[in-house]
Structure formats: C-alpha cells, structure tokens
N, C-alpha and C positions, 0 to 999 in steps of 0.2 A: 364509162359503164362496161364497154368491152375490155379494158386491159380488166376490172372485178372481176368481170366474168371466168378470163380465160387464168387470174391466181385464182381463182375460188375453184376451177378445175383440175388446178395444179395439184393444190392441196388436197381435192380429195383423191385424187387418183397417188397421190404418193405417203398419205396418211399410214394407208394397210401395212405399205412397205414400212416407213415408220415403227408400228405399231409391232411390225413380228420382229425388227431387229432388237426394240427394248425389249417385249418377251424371252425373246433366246436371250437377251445379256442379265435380265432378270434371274431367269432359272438356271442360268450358269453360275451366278453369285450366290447361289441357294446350292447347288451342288445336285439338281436335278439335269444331271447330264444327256440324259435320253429325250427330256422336254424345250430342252436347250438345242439341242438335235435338230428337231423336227419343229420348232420356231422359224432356226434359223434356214434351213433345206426351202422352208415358203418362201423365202426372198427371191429364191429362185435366180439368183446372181454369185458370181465366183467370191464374192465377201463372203455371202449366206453360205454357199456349198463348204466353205475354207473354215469357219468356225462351228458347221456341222462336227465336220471332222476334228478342230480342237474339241468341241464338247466330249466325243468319243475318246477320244485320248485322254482326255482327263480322266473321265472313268476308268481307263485301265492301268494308267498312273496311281491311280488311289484306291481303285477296290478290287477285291477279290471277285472277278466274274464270272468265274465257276469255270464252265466248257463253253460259254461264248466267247473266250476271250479270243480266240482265233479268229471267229466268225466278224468280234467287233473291231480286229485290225484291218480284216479285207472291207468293211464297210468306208472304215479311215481310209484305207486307199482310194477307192471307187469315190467317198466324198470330193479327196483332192483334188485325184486327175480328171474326176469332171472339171473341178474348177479352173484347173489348169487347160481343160478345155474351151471355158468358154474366154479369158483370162490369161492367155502363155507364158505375160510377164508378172503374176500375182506372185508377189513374196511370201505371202502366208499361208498361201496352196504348196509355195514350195517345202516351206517349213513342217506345216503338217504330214504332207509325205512321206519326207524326209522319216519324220518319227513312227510314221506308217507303218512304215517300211522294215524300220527299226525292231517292231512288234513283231510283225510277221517272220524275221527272220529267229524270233525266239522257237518260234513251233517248228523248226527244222534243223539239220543237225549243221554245225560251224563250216562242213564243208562246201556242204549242197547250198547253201546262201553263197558262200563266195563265188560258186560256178554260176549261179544265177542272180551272182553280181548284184546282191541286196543291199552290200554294206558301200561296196564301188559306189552305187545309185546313192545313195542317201549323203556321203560324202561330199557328191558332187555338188545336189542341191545345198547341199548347208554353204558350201565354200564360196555358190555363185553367193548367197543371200548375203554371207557377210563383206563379197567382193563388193556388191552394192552399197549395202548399211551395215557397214563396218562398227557402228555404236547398238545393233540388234543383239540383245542381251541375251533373247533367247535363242539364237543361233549360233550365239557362241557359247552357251551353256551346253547345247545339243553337240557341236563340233567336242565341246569335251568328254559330252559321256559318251562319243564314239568312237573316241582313245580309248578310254576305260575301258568299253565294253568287250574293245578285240583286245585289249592286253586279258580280262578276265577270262575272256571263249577260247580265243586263240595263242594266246601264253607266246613264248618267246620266237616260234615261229608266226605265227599270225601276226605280230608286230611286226616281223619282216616283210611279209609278203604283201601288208597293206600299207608300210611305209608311215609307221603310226607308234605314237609311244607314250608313255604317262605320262611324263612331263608336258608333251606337248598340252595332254588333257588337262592335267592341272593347270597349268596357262589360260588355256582357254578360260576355264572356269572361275578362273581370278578376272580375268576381264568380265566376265559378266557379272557376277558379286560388286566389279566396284560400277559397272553401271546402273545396274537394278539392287543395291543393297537394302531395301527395303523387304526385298525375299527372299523369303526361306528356302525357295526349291532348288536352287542350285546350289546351295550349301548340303541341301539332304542328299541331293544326287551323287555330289563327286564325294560326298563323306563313303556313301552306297559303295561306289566305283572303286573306292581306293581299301575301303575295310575288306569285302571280298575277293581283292587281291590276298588278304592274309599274310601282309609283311610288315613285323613290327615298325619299318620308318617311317611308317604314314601315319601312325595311333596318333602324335598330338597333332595331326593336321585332321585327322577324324573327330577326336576330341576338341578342338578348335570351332571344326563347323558345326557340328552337333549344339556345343554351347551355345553359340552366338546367334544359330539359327533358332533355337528355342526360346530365345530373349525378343523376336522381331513377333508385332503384332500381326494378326491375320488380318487379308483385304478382301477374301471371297473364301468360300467353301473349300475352293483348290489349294488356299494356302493353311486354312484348320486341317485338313486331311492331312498335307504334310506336315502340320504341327504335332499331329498327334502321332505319326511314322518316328518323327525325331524324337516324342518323350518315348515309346518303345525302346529306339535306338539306343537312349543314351542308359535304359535302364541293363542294357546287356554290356556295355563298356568296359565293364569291368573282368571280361574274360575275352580276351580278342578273340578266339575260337570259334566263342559262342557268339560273337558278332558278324563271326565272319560268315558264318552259317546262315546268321539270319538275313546277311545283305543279301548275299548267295541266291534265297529264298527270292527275297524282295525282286530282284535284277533279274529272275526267270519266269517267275508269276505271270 
C-alpha cells in the first residue's frame, strides 16, 4: 500500500512536467514556435530552457520577424546559457548557442563579431559537441554553415584569419546529409552557403541539393518551411545572379 502510495506520488508530481514537455513538442510540429517556447521554459530544467531556445531559432530560420529579430536571438542566447547554467555539460544548450550566437552576430558589422569573438565562441561549442557525438547531424551541419558563412562575410581574408574554408564546410555538410538524409535542412542551408558565394563551380552542387532536398517529405513544420524556401529556391536557378541575391537575402534576414 505504501510503495502505491508513494508511485501514485510520483506520477502525479512528474505528470505536469510530462504534460509541458509534449505540449512544447506538440506546437513545435505545428510550427507555433512562440508556444513551443513558453511550454517548454515551464519545465523549468536545462532540456526545457535548450528547446526554448531551438523553438526560437526556428522561427528565425524560417520567418521573417520583422524588427524582433535581434531581440529573438538575445532571448536564444539568454534561453541557452541559462541552460547551460543550470546543466554545463548539456549538448543541446551547447548547440543552440552555438546558433545564437550565430544570429546575433548578423546585426553587427563582420568585424566587431570577430573582436567580440562571436564566431570564435560558436565554433568552439560546435567542435566540443561533435568532439563528443561525433554522429550529431546537426552539429555538423552548423560546423558547415560556419565555413560558409565566413567564407560569404569575410571572403578571402576572413577565411584566413578564422582558419575556415568551403570545403571544409562542404564536408561537413555531407557528413550530416548522409546521417540525417531524411532532411531537408541541411541541403537548403549549404545549397544557401555556397549560391551566395556567387561562383559558377558550386551551381550543380546547388542544383543537386535543391532537387533532392525538394523530393524528401516533411516530418514537422520546421521541415514544410524549408520545403517551401527550396520550391522558391529552385524557381530562381535558372539565373545564378538572381539566386545569389536571394540566398544573400535569406543568410542576413
């Protein structure tokens, strides 16, 4: 009668917790990112605070958010490194950051991030994450588009001074494609990465991921949103220019 007693306690006191983490994974597959947020924030644990912050990142990955969007990377940050606070070894506080961080250093100019060491920071988290889970798809998709993104900001010196290069990002981005090939987003990302580069030898590896990426079914909202980024994408293809402009776009949003 006492061990009933004290599972019938158990269960109800860990129900709620329960109850908000399928909510937030609910209305994260629904693509209500804000409600997915603040589900998950109730768990009030570095899991809850870590996919706060994915929720948010997703929304800036996929929608246009006007003039919060600054506002919604510092929230990304403050979700993680709480989480990271309560949590130092959480992988997925590292990874959120990591792309935090990522965001944030959109709203400032390529130099002033380097001196305040946002792209340093964010490399380092991804590097520990995959030094651990070396098969983390999406860490190694993010290690890729952090080639990309200082070869696009920083061009030929930026590559140097961060010791960073396409290829390696393309690399990267092939190891996570053949782990997680059921997704679209890292095919959209590095097709993004390497079109706004704007150099003909990447078009049929652009043209490659585009296609293949638009043939994989979607598993939640986050992956319709980028389905519907790569039918855009693939309808400007046919002027690299005019692709290059629009990845351009996409990657500073």
């Amino acid at each position: 009668m006492i061990r009933f007693i004290v599972l019938l306690a158990l269960f109800v006191l860990s129900a709620p917790v329960q109850a908000d983490r399928a909510a937030a994974e609910a209305a994260y597959r629904e693509g209500a990112w804000e409600r997915a947020a603040n589900e998950a924030q109730r768990l009030e644990t570095a899991d809850g605070y870590a996919f706060a912050a994915g929720a948010l990142l997703a929304r800036l990955m996929v929608e246009d958010a006007g003039v919060d969007r600054e506002a919604l990377a510092e929230r990304a940050i403050d979700l993680a490194e709480y989480a990271l606070h309560l949590d130092e070894d959480h992988l997925e506080a590292r990874l959120r950051l990591a792309a935090a961080l990522g965001f944030r250093g959109r709203y400032m100019s390529g130099w002033r991030a380097y001196l305040t060491r946002l792209p340093q920071r964010g490399r380092d988290l991804l590097e520990e994450v995959v030094a651990r889970q070396p098969d983390n798809a999406w860490a190694l998709g993010m290690l890729g588009a952090w080639h990309l993104e200082v070869a696009r900001r920083g061009g030929s010196r930026g590559l140097r001074a961060l010791d960073a290069s396409v290829e390696a990002g393309m690399g990267y981005y092939s190891q996570a494609i053949a782990l997680d090939p059921g997704s679209p987003a890292p095919r959209y990302f590095e097709a993004l990465g390497l079109a706004a580069l704007d150099e003909p030898a990447y078009d049929m590896r652009i043209r490659e991921l585009v296609e293949t990426g638009r043939q994989l079914p979607p598993r939640d909202a986050f992956e319709t949103a980028i389905l519907g980024e790569l039918d855009e994408f693939a309808s400007r293809l046919h002027d690299r220019r005019a692709a290059a402009a629009w990845a351009d776009s996409r990657l500073q949003r």
